[in-house]
C-alpha atoms as one frame of an Amber mdcrd trajectory, in Angstrom:
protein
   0.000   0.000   0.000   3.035   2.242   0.717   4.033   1.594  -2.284   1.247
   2.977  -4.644   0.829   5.604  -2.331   4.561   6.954  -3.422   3.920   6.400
  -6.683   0.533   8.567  -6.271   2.196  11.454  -4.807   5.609  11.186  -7.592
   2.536  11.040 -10.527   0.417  13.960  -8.852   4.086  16.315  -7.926   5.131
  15.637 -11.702   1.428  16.397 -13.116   1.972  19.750 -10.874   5.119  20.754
 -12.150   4.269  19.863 -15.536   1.314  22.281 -15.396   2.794  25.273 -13.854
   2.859  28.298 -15.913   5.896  30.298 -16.100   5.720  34.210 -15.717   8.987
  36.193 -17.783   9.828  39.704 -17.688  11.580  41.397 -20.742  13.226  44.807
 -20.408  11.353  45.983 -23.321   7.573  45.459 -23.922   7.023  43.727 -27.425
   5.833  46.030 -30.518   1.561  46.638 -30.575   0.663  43.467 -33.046  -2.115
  44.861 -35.869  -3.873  42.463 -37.859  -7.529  42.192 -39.381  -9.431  40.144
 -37.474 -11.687  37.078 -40.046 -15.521  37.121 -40.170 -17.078  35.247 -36.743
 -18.685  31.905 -38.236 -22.048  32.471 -36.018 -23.633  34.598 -33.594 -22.886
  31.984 -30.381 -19.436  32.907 -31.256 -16.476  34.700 -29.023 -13.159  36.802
 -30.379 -10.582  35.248 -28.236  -7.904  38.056 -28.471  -4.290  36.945 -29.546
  -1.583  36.331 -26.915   2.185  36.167 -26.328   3.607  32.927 -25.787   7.095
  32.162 -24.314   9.332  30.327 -26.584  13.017  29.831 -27.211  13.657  32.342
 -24.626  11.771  35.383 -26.213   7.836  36.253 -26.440   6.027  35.315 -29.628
   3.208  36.650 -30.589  -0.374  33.860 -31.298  -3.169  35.561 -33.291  -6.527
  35.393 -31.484  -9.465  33.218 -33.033 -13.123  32.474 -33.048 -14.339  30.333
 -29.952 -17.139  29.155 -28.517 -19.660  30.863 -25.991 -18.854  29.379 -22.724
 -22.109  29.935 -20.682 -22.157  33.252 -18.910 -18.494  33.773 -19.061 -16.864
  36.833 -21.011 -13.141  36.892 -22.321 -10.853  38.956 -20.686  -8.025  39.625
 -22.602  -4.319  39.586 -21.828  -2.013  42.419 -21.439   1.207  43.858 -20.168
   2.195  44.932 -16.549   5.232  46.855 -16.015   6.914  45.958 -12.969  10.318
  45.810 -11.250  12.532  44.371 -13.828  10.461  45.109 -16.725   7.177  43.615
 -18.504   5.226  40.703 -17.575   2.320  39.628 -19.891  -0.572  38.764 -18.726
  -2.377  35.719 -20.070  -6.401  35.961 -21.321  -8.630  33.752 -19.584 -12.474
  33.429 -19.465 -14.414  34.821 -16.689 -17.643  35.614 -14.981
């Protein structure tokens, strides 16, 4: 029983780590990002506004898209905080 218990709590630790989301500051905030945003396929449909990504050790920039209502929730887009150190983006997520 010790036994699978160990391996529970190795598989949930690695899950954990796995999912954590790393924050990076850069000196200098990234240039605005213009682009035309496509037709939404239907009225029960979202914008779901781009987002910077961090990759290879710099921010790169991932148009936004069409999604799905989700209930009652609205998007809230991401967006930069200047801090000490530099610029932090802050990821979209849905909310209430």
């Amino acid at each position: 029983m010790k036994k699978y218990a160990l391996y529970l709590v190795i598989i949930v630790s690695a899950i954990s780590f796995v999912s954590c989301e790393g924050s990076y500051v850069v000196t200098e905030r990234p240039a605005e990002v213009y682009y035309t945003r496509p037709v939404a396929p239907g009225a029960e449909y979202v914008w779901v506004g781009g987002d910077w990504v961090w990759i290879g050790g710099r921010y790169q920039w991932h148009e936004g898209h069409w999604d799905r209502r989700r209930g009652e929730r609205h998007w809230q887009d991401g967006h930069w905080n200047q801090g000490h150190g530099g610029w932090r983006w802050e990821r979209g997520h849905w909310r209430k």
